[in-house]
C-alpha positions in Angstrom: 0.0 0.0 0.0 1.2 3.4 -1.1 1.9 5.9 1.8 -0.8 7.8 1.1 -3.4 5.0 1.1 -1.8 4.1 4.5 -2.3 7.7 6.0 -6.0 7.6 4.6 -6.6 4.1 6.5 -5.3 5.6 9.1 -7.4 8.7 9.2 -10.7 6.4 8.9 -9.7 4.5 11.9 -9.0 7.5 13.9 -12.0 8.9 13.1 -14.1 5.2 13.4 -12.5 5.3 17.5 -13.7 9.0 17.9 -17.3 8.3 16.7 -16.9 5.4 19.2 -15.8 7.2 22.0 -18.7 9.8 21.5 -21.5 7.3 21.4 -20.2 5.6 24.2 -20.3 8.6 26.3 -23.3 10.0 25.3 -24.7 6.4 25.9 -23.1 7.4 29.3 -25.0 10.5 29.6 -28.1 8.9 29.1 -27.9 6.2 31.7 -28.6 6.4 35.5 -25.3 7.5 37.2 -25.6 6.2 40.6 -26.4 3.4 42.7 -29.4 5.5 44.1 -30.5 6.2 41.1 -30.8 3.1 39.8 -32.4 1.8 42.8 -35.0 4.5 42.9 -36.0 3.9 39.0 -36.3 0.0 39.9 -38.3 0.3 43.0 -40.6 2.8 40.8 -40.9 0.5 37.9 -41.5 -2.3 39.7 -44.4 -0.5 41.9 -46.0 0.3 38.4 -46.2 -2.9 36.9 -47.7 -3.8 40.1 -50.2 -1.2 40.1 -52.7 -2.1 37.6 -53.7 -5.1 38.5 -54.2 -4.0 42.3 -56.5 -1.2 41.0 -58.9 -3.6 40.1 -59.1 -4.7 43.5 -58.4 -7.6 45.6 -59.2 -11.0 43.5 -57.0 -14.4 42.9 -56.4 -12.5 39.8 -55.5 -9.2 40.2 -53.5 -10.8 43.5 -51.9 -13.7 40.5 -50.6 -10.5 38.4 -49.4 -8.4 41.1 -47.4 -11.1 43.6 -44.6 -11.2 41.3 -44.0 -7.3 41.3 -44.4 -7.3 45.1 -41.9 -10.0 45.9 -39.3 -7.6 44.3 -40.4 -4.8 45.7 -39.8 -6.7 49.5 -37.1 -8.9 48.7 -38.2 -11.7 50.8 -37.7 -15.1 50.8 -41.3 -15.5 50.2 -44.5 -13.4 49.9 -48.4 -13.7 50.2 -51.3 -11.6 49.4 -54.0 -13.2 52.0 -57.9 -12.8 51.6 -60.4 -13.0 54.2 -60.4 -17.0 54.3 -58.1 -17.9 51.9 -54.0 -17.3 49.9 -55.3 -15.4 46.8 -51.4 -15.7 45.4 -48.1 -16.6 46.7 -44.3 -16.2 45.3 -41.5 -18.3 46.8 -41.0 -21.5 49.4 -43.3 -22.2 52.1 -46.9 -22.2 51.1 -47.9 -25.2 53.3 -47.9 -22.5 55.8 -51.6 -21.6 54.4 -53.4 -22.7 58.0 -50.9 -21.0 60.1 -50.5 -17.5 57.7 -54.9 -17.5 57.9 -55.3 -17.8 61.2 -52.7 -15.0 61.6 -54.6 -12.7 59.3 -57.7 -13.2 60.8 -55.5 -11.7 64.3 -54.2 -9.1 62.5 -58.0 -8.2 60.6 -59.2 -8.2 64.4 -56.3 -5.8 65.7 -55.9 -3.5 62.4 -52.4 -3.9 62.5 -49.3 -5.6 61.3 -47.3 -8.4 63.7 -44.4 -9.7 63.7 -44.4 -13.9 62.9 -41.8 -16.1 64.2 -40.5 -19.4 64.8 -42.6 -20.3 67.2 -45.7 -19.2 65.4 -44.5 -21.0 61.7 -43.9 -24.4 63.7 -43.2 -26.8 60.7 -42.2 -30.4 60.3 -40.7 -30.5 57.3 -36.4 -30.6 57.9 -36.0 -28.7 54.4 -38.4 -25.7 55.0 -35.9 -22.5 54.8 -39.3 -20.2 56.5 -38.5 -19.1 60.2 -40.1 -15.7 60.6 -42.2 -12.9 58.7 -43.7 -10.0 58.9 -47.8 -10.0 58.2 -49.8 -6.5 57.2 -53.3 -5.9 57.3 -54.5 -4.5 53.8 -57.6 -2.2 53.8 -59.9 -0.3 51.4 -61.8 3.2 52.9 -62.1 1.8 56.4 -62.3 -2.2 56.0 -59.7 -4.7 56.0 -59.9 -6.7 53.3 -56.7 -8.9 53.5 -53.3 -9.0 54.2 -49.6 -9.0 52.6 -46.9 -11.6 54.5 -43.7 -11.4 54.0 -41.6 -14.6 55.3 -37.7 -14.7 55.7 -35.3 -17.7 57.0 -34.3 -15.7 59.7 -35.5 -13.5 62.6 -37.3 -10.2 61.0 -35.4 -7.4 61.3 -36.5 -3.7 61.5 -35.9 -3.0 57.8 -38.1 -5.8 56.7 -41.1 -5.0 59.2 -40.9 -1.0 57.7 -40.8 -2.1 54.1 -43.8 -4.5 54.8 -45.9 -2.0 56.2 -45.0 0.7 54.0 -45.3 -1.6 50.6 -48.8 -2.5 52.4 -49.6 1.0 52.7 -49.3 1.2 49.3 -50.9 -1.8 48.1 -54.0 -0.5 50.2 -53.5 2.8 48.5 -54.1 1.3 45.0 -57.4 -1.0 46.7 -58.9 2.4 47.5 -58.4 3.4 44.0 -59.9 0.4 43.1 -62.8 0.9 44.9 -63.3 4.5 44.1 -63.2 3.4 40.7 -66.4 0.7 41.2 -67.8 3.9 43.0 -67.6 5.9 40.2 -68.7 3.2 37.6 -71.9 2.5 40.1 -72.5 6.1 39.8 -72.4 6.5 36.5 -74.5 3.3 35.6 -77.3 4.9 38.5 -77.0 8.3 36.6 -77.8 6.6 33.3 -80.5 4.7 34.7 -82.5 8.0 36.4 -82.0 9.2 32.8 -83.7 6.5 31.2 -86.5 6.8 33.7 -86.7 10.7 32.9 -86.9 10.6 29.3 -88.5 7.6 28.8 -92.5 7.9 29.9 -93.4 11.8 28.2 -91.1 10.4 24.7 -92.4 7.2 24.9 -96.3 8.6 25.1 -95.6 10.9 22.3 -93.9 8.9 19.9 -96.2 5.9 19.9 -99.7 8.6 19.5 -97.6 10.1 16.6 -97.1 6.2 15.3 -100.8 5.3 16.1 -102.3 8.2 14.2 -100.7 7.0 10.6 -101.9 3.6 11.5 -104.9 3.6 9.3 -103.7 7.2 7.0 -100.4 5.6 6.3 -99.7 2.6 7.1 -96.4 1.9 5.7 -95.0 5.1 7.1 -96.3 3.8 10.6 -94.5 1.0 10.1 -91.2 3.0 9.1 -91.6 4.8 12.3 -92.4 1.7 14.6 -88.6 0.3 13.3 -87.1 3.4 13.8 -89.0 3.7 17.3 -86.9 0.0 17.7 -84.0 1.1 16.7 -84.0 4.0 19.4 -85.0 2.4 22.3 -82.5 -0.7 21.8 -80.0 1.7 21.7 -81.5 4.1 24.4 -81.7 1.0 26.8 -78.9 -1.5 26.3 -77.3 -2.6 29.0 -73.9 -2.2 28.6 -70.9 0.3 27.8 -70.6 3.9 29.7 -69.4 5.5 26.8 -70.4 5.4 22.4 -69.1 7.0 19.7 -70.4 10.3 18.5 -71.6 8.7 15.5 -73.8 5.8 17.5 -75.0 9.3 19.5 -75.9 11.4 16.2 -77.5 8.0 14.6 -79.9 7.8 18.0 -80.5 11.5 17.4 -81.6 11.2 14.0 -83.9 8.1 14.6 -85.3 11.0 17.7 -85.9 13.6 15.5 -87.5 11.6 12.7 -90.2 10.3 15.1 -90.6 13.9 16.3 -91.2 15.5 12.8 -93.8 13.0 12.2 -95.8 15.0 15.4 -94.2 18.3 14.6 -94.4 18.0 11.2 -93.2 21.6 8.7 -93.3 23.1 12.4 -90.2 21.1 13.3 -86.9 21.9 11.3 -83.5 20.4 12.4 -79.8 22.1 11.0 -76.9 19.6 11.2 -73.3 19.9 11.0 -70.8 17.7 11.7 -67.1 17.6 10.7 -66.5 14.0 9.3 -62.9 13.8 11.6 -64.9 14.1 15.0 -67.7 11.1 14.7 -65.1 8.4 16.2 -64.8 10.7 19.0 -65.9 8.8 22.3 -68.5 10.4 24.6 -70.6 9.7 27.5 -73.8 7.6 26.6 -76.5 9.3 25.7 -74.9 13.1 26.7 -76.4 14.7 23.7 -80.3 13.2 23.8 -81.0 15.0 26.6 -80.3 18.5 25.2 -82.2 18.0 21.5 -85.3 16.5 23.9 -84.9 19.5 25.8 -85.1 22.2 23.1 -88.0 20.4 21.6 -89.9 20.3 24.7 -89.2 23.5 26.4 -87.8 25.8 23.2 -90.2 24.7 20.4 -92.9 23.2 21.9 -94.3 26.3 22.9 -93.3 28.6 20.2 -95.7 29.0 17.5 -95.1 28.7 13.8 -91.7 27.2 12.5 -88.9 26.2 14.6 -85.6 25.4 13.9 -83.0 23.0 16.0 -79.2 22.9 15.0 -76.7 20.7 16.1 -72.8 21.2 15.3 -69.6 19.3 16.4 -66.5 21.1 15.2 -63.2 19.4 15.5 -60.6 21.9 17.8 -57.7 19.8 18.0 -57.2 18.3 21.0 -61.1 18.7 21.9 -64.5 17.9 20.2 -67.2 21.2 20.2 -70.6 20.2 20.4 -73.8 22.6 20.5 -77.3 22.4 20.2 -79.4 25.4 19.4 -83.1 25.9 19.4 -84.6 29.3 18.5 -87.5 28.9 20.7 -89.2 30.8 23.8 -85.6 30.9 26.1 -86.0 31.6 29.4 -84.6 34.7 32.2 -80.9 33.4 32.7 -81.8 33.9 36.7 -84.0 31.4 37.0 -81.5 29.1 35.1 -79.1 30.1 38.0 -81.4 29.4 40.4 -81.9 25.9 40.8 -78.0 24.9 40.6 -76.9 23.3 37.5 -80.0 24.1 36.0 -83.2 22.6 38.0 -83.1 19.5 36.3 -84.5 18.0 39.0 -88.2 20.2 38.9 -89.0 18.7 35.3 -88.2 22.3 33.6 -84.9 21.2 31.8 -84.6 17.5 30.8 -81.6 15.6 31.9 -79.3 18.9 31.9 -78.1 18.6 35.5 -77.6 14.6 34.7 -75.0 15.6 31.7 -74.0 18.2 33.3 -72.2 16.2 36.1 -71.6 13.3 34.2 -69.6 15.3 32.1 -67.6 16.7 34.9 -67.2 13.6 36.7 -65.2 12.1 33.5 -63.7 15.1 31.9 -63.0 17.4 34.9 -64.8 20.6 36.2 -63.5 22.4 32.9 -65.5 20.1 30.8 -69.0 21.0 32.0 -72.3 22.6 30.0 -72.3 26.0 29.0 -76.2 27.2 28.8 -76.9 30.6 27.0 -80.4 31.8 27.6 -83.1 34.9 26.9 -86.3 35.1 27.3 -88.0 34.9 23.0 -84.1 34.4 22.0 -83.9 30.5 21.9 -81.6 28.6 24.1 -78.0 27.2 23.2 -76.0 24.5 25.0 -72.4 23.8 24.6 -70.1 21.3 25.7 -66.6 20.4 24.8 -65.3 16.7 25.0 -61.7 15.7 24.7 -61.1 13.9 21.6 -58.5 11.5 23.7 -58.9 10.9 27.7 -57.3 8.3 29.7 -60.0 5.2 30.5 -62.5 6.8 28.0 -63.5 4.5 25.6 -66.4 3.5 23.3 -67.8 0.1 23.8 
């Protein structure tokens, strides 16, 4: 090789060990420095994988899922999440323990608080068994004990072990009481749902099968049109499942609404719809908008003579969803809106409102509520804006 080729070679391996050198320490950079570090990010990690399974509360599965995660967290020899009666899960040596562990809980359940197991309480005839003492902490949700988490070692428990226990069961009753706040809210929800059903239902019901009874004999095939359609909105207005539905499944309930409407309104009813094709996936509470196109019917047109006119728009606004419904009917004085709080729902003059309303905010946030504009012989208009993305919102 020429001298020149050599010094060329050589440049491209001088410049191969710098590029080296560089990724290597910003690989460095990137990495946890220290000891603490790194022990902080594991402990961290490891309490969020077992998280999610905890927050669906105590069960042989969720307890299956989550043991794993725990026994890291404790570092013991073995570990145990206990029910009232029973070992839900267990990681490690020593599970023919069972008898002695339950009776233990069922102390501690008594007590409220953790205690200390050991030799003489995990007597055991077996030469090989490495289990000579633990630590054993109740677990609660709100203000009942609902199990407990041992933690059993081959030696005597030492003051480090009985302070992670407790704390790591701390924490592990932390996530039930999310759990259960969770079912709260669901229950909620499903009741709120449920009084809405009951309040729309009868006066709807009434009206759309005397609009469906007088084309009986006139027009027979539209009566039966309207008897399908009728179908269609109460399956959907009644099933018995899913919290949330697509915007779409909302507008398509809407539609079947209005069109049994117009056939009692008739000319007098006229409905404006606009709806930006990107927002129909969007997910939102079960049946959030019925309420407010019911409502403008009944209290904006229903007494306003002549012609009126509903419109409903959902605007994409990227991040969020902007939905209105607008009736140009009768109004009403703003004050007596304000004066029954979130809108008297609950004396039969606004349908539902106060039920979206909180439903809205109970999801979404307080930021995420109705926005009613009123005047007396100006018409009414209600707003709401819905995230197009929220964490545990999703259309079933």
């Amino acid at each position: 090789m020429n001298p020149s080729g050599v010094a060329a070679t050589a440049g491209v391996v001088t410049a191969l060990a710098v590029a080296v050198v560089a990724v290597v320490r910003l690989r460095a950079r990137r990495t946890i420095a220290t000891p603490a570090q790194r022990a902080t990010y594991e402990v961290l990690h490891t309490a969020s994988l077992a998280a999610p399974p905890l927050r669906q509360g105590l069960t042989e599965a969720s307890a299956a899922k989550a043991i794993r995660h725990l026994a890291a967290l404790l570092g013991a020899r073995s570990v145990g999440l206990l029910g009232e009666s029973s070992v839900l899960a267990w990681e490690g040596p020593g599970s023919h323990h069972r008898a002695q562990l339950i009776a233990a809980a069922a102390a501690v359940t008594d007590s409220g608080r953790a205690t200390i197991l050991r030799a003489a309480e995990l007597v055991c005839d077996r030469l090989d068994c490495p289990v000579t003492g633990g630590v054993l902490v109740p677990l609660t949700s709100g203000d009942e004990i609902v199990g407990a988490l041992v933690a059993l070692i081959d030696d005597e428990p030492a003051p480090g072990l009985v302070r992670a226990a407790i704390e790591t069961g701390n924490w592990v009753s932390a996530q039930l009481a999310l759990a259960d706040l969770d079912a709260s809210r669901d229950r909620l929800a499903q009741a709120q749902v449920r009084a809405l059903r009951a309040q729309i239902s009868p006066h709807f019901i009434y009206n759309a099968l005397s609009a469906i009874s007088s084309l009986v004999r006139t027009d027979p095939e539209r009566a039966r049109e309207l008897l399908l359609e009728f179908a269609e909105f109460t399956r959907y207005s009644f099933r018995a499942h899913g919290e949330f539905t697509t915007l779409a499944e909302e507008l398509r309930s809407i539609d079947r609404y209005l069109l049994i409407e117009r056939a009692r309104f008739g000319e007098r009813l006229q409905v404006r719809l606009r709806v930006a094709p990107e927002v129909l996936p969007v997910a939102v509470p079960f049946l959030c908008l019925q309420p407010l196109v019911e409502n403008a019917i009944r209290h904006g047109l229903a007494g306003k003579p002549g012609v009126g006119q509903i419109s409903i728009v959902a605007e994409d606004a990227g991040a969020e969803c902007l939905i209105s419904v607008e009736d140009d009917g009768v109004g009403m004085d703003p004050d007596r809106l304000r004066a029954t709080p979130t809108a008297g729902q609950h004396d039969g003059q606004h349908v539902g409102l106060g039920n979206v309303d909180d439903r809205l905010r109970s999801v979404f946030g307080d930021g995420f509520g109705l926005v009613v504009e009123t005047a007396p012989g100006a018409g009414t208009k209600v707003s709401l804006r819905v995230p197009k993305f929220h964490t545990g919102v999703r259309a079933s």
